[in-house]
C-alpha positions as CSV (number, residue, x, y, z in Angstrom):
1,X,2.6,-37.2,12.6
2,X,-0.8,-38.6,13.1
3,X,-2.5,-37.1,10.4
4,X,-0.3,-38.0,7.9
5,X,0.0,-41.3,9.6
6,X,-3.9,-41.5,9.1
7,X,-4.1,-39.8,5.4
8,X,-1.1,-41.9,4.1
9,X,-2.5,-45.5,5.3
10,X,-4.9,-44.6,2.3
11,X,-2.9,-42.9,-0.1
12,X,-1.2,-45.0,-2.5
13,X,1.5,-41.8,-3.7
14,X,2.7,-42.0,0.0
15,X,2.6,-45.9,0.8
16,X,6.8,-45.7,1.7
17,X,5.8,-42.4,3.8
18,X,3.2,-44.7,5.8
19,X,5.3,-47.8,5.9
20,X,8.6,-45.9,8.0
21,X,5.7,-43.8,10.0
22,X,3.8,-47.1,11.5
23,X,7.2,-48.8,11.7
24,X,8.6,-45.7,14.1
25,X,5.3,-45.4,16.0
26,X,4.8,-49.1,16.1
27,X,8.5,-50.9,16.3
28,X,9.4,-54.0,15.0
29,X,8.0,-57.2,17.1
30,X,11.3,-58.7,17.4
31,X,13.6,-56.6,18.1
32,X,16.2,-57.1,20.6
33,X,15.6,-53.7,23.1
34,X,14.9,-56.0,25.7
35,X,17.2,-53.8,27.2
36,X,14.8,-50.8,27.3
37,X,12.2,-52.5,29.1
38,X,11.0,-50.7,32.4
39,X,7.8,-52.2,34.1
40,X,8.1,-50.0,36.9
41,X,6.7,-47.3,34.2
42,X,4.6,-49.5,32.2
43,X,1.1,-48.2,32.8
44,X,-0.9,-51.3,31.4
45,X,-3.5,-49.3,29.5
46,X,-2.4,-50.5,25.8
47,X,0.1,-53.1,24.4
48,X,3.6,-53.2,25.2
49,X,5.5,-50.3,23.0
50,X,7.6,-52.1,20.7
51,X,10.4,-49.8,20.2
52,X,12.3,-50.7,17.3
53,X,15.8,-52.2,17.3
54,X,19.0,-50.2,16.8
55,X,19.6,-51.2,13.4
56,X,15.8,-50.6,12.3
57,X,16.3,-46.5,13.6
58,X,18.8,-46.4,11.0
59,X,16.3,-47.8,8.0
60,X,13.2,-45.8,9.0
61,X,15.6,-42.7,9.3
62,X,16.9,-43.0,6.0
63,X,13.2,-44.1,4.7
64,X,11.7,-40.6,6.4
65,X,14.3,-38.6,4.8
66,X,14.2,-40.1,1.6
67,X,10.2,-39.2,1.9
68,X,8.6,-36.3,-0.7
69,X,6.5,-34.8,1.5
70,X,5.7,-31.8,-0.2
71,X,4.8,-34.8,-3.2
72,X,2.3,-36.0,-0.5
73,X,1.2,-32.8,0.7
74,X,0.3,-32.3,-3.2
75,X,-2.8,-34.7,-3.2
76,X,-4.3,-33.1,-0.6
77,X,-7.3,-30.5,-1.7
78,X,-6.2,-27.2,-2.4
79,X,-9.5,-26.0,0.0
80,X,-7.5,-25.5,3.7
81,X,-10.1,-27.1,5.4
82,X,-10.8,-30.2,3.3
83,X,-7.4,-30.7,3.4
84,X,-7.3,-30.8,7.3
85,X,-10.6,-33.2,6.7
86,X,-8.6,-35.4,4.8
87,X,-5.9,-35.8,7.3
88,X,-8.1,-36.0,10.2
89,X,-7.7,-32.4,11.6
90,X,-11.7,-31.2,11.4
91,X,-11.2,-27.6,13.1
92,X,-7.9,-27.0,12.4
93,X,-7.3,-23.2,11.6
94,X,-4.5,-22.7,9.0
95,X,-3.1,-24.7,6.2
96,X,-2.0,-28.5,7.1
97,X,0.8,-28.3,4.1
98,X,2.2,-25.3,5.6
99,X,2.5,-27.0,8.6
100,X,4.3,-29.7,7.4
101,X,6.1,-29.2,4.2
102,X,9.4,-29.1,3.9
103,X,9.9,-25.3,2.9
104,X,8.4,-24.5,5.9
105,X,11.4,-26.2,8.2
106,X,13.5,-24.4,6.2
């Protein structure tokens, strides 16, 4: 998820893509999930997560279905390790597209 988190934030073709990612990894700020919250396991190292509210799960899931991700995974280079460059992933071994598109769940 972080990789295309990290190659969508500057790819215009996959701007709704980004938008439900960061929203999923980063909540909404006002939420009501007050409930959720648990200091006792709140380790203080970076903000508050801000899970977001029941109503929100229900718009990012329809926005991360409604995603084309083998449309996003096209405007990455067709070289396997430029590709993993572009998404963050120096090193990797393999193909990043097979690794995420949506043949490959099938």
């Amino acid at each position: 998820m972080w990789g295309l988190l990290r190659y969508c934030r500057g790819t215009a073709r996959c701007a709704p893509l980004h938008a439900a990612l960061d929203r999923a990894l980063s909540g909404d700020a006002d939420g009501d999930i007050g409930f959720l919250d648990h200091d006792e396991v709140y380790d203080g190292c970076t903000d508050r997560p801000r899970p977001p509210a029941p109503a929100a799960v229900d718009e990012i899931t329809r926005a991360l279905l409604e995603a084309d991700i083998d449309q996003v995974l096209a405007g990455l280079p067709d070289d396997p390790a430029a590709a993993a460059s572009a998404v963050g992933f120096q090193g990797f071994r393999g193909d990043v597209r097979s690794t995420w598109s949506s043949s490959s769940s099938r």
